[in-house]
Chimera marker file (.cmm) of the C-alpha trace (Angstrom):
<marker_set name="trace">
<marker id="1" x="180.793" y="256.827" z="-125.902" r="1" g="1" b="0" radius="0.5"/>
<marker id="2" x="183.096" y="258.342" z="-128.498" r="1" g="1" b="0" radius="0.5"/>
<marker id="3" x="180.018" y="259.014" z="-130.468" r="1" g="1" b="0" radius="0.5"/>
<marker id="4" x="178.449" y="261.208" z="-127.636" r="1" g="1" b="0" radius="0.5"/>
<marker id="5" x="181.875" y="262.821" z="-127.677" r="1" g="1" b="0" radius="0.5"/>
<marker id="6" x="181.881" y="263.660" z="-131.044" r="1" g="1" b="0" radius="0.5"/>
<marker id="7" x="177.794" y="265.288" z="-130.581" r="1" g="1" b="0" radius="0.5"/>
<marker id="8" x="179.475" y="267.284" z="-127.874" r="1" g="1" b="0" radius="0.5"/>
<marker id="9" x="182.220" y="268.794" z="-129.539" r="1" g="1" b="0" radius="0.5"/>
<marker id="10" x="179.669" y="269.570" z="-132.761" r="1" g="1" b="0" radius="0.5"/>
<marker id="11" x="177.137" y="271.132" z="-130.474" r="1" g="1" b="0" radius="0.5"/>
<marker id="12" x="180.121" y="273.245" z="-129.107" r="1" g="1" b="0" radius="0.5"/>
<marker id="13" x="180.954" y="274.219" z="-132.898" r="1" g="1" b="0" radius="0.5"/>
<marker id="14" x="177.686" y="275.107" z="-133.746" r="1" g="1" b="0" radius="0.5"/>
<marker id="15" x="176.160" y="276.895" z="-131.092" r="1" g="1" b="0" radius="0.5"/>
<marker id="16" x="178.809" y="277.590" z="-128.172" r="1" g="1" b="0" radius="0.5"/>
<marker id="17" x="181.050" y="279.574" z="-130.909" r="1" g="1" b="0" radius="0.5"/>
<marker id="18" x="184.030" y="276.711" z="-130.001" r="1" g="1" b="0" radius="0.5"/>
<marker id="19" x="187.044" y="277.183" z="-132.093" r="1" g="1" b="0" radius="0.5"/>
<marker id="20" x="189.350" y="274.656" z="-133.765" r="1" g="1" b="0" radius="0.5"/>
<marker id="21" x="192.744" y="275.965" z="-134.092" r="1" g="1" b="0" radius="0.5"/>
<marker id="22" x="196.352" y="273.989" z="-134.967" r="1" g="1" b="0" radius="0.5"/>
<marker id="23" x="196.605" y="272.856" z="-131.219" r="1" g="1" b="0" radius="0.5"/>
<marker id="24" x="193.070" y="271.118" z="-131.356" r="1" g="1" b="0" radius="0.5"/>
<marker id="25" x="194.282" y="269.453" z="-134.275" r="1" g="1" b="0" radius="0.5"/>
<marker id="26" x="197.501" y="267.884" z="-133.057" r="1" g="1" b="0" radius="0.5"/>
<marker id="27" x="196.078" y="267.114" z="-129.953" r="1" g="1" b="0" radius="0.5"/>
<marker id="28" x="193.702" y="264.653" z="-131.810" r="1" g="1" b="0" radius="0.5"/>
<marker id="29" x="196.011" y="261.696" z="-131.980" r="1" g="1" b="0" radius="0.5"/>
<marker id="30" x="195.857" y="262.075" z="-128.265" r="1" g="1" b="0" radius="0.5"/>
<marker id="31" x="192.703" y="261.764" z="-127.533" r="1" g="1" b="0" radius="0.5"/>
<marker id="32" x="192.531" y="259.099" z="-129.681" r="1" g="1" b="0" radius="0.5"/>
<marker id="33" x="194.876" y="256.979" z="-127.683" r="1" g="1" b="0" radius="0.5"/>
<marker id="34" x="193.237" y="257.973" z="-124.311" r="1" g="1" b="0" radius="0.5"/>
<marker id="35" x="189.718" y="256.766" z="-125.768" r="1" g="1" b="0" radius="0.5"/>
<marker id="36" x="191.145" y="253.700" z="-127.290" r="1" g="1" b="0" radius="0.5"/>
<marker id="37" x="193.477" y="253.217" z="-123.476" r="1" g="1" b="0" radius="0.5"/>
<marker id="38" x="189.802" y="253.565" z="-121.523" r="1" g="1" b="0" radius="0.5"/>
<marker id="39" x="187.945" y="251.646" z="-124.020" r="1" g="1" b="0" radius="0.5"/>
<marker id="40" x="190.239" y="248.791" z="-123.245" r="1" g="1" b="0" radius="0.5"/>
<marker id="41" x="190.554" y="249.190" z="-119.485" r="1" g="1" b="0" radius="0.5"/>
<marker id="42" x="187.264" y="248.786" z="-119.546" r="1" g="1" b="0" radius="0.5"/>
<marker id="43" x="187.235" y="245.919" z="-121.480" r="1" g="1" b="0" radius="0.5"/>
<marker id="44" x="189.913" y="244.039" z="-120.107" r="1" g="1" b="0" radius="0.5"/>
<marker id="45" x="188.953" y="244.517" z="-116.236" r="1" g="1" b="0" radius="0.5"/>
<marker id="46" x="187.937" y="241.911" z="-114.426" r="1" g="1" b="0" radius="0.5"/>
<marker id="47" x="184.411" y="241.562" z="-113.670" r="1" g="1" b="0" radius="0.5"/>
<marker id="48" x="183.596" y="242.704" z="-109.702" r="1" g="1" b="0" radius="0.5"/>
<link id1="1" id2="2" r="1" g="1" b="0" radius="0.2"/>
<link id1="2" id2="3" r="1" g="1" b="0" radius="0.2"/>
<link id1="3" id2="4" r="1" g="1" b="0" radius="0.2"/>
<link id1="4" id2="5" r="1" g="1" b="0" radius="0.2"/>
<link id1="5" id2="6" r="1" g="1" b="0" radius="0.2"/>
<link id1="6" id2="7" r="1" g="1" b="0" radius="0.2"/>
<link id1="7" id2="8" r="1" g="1" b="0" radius="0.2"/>
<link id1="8" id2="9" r="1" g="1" b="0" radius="0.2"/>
<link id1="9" id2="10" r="1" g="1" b="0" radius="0.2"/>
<link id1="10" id2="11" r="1" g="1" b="0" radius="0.2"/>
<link id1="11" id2="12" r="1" g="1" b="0" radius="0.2"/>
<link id1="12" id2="13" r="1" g="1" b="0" radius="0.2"/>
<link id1="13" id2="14" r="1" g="1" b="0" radius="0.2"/>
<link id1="14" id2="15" r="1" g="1" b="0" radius="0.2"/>
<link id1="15" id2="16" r="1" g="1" b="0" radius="0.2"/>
<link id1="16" id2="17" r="1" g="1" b="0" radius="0.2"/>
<link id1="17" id2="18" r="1" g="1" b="0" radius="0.2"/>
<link id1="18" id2="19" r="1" g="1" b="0" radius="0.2"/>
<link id1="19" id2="20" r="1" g="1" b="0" radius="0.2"/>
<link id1="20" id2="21" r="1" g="1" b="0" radius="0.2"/>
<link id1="21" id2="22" r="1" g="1" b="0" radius="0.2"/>
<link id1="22" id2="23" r="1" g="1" b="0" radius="0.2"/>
<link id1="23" id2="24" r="1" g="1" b="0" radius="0.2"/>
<link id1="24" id2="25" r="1" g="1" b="0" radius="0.2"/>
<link id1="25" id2="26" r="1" g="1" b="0" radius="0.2"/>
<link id1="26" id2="27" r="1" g="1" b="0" radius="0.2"/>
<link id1="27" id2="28" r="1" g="1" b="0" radius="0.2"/>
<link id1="28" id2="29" r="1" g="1" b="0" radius="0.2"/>
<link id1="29" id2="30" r="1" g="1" b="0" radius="0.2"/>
<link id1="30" id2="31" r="1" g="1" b="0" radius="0.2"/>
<link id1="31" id2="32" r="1" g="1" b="0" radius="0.2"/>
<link id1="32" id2="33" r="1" g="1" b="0" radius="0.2"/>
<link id1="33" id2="34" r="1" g="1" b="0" radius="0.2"/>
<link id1="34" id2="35" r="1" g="1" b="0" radius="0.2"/>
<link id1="35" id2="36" r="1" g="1" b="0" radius="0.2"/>
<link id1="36" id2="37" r="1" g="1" b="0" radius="0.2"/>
<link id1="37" id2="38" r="1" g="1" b="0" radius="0.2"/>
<link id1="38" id2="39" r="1" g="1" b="0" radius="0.2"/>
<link id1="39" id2="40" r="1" g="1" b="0" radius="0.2"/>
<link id1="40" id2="41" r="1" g="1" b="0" radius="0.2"/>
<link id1="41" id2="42" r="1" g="1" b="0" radius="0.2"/>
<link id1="42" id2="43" r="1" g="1" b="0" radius="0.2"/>
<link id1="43" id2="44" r="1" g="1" b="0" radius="0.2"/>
<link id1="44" id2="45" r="1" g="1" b="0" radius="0.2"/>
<link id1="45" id2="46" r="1" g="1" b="0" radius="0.2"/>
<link id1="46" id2="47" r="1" g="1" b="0" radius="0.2"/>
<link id1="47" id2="48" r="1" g="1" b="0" radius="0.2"/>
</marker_set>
């Protein structure tokens, strides 16, 4: 998933003119929790 994530945002660079400014960059650590917080929800849920 995070891999896909990371294709996204480097399609969005290179051909959706998406710029990176000081707020993308300290936002980062953020996502980083969030994906690591889903990754285990996911992995730690009970099976239905």
């Amino acid at each position: 998933m995070a891999i896909a994530q990371v294709a996204l945002f480097a399609i969005g660079l290179a051909f959706f003119g998406l710029r990176v400014g000081p707020g993308t960059v300290l936002a980062v650590p953020a996502l980083l929790i969030a994906l690591i917080g889903m990754a285990g929800v996911g992995f730690f849920s009970p099976a239905p």
